[in-house]
N, C-alpha and C positions, 0 to 999 in steps of 0.2 A: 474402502471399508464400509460397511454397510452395521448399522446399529440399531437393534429391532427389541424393545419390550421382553420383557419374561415374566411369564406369573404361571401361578397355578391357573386360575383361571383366565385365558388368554382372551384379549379384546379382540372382535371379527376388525374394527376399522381403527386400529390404532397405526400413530405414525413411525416412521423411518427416517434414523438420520444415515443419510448418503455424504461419504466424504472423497470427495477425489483431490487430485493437485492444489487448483486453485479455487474452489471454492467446497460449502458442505450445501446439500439438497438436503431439504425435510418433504419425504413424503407420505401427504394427509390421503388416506385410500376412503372415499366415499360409498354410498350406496350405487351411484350410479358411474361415479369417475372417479377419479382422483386430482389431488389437490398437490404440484408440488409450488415452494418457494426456495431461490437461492441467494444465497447468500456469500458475498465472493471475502477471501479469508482479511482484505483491507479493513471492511465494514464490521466486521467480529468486535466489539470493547470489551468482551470480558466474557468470562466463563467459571459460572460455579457449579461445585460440584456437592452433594450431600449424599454423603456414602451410609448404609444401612449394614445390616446385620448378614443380608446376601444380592439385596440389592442396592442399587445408588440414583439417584434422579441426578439429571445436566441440568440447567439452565443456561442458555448459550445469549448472550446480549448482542444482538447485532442490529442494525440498518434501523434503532430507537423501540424496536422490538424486543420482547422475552420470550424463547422458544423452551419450552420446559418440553424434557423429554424423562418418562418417569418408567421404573420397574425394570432397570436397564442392568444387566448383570457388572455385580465391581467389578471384572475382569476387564468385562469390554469398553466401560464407562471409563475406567483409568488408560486404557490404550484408545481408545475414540478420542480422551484430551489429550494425551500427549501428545498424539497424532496432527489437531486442530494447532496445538501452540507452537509444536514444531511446522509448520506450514505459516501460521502468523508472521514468526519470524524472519522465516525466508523471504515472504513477502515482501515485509517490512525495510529486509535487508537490501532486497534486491532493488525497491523505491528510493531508499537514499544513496544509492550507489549510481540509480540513473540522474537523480538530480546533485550528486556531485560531480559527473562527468559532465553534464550541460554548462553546471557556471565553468566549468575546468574551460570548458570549448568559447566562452564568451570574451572575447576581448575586451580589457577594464579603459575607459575613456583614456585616465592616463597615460598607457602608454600607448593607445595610436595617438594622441594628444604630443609626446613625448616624438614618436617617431618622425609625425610630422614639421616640426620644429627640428631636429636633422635636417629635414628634405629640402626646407627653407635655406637652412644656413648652406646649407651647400649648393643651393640655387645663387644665393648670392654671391660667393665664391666663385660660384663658373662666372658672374655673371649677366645670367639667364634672369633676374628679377634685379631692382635696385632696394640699396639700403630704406629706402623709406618706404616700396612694397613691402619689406619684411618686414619692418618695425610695425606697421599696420596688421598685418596676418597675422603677427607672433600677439600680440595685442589681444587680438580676437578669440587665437585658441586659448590663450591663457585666462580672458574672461569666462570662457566654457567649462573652464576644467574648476 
């Protein structure tokens, strides 16, 4: 979605906000180039909004920045945020979900702590180690844990 100014009198170099997936593009059109910055939808903290009588000004907070985007018709200004906050979210959603799968994937000390204290007793059982290897081993992981 792309969000561009309104007035009677139109500004030659005013900017544009660019929204796609994952992040929003503001582009500053200069005299000689243009100016963009992005901003990915993580870095966003907040978004206000001041709505007028047929137009509304954004203010978008992201990356310790204030990007005021002004003259911007209510229509587009209230679907341009809903737009951004619905994408935060997802974001958002989609980051704690990677890092609840990662500790999911971590093995917690205790129980390979645990496991291996099996592996012992049953070494000793076969055998294969004596009671005072294991007394010593089992000693040790249980200082760790």
């Amino acid at each position: 979605m792309v969000v561009e100014p309104t007035s009677l009198k139109p500004k030659i170099h005013s900017q544009k906000l660019i929204i796609t997936n994952r992040r929003i593009v503001i582009y500053k059109p200069g005299f000689i180039g243009a100016e963009m910055e992005e901003y990915p939808f993580e870095l966003i903290n907040k978004i206000d909004h001041k709505k007028g009588l047929m137009r509304s000004e954004i203010e978008i907070h992201a990356g310790g920045k204030e990007i005021e985007l002004e003259n911007i018709s209510n229509d587009d200004a209230i679907k341009a945020i809903g737009i951004i906050r619905q994408n935060m979210q997802a974001q958002r959603l989609a980051q704690k979900t990677v890092v609840m799968q990662q500790s999911a994937q971590i093995p917690s000390v205790q129980e390979d702590s645990v496991t291996k204290l099996k592996q012992l007793k049953e070494m000793v059982d076969a055998g294969l180690i004596t009671q005072d290897e294991y007394d010593k081993t089992k000693a040790a992981i249980l200082a760790k844990m």
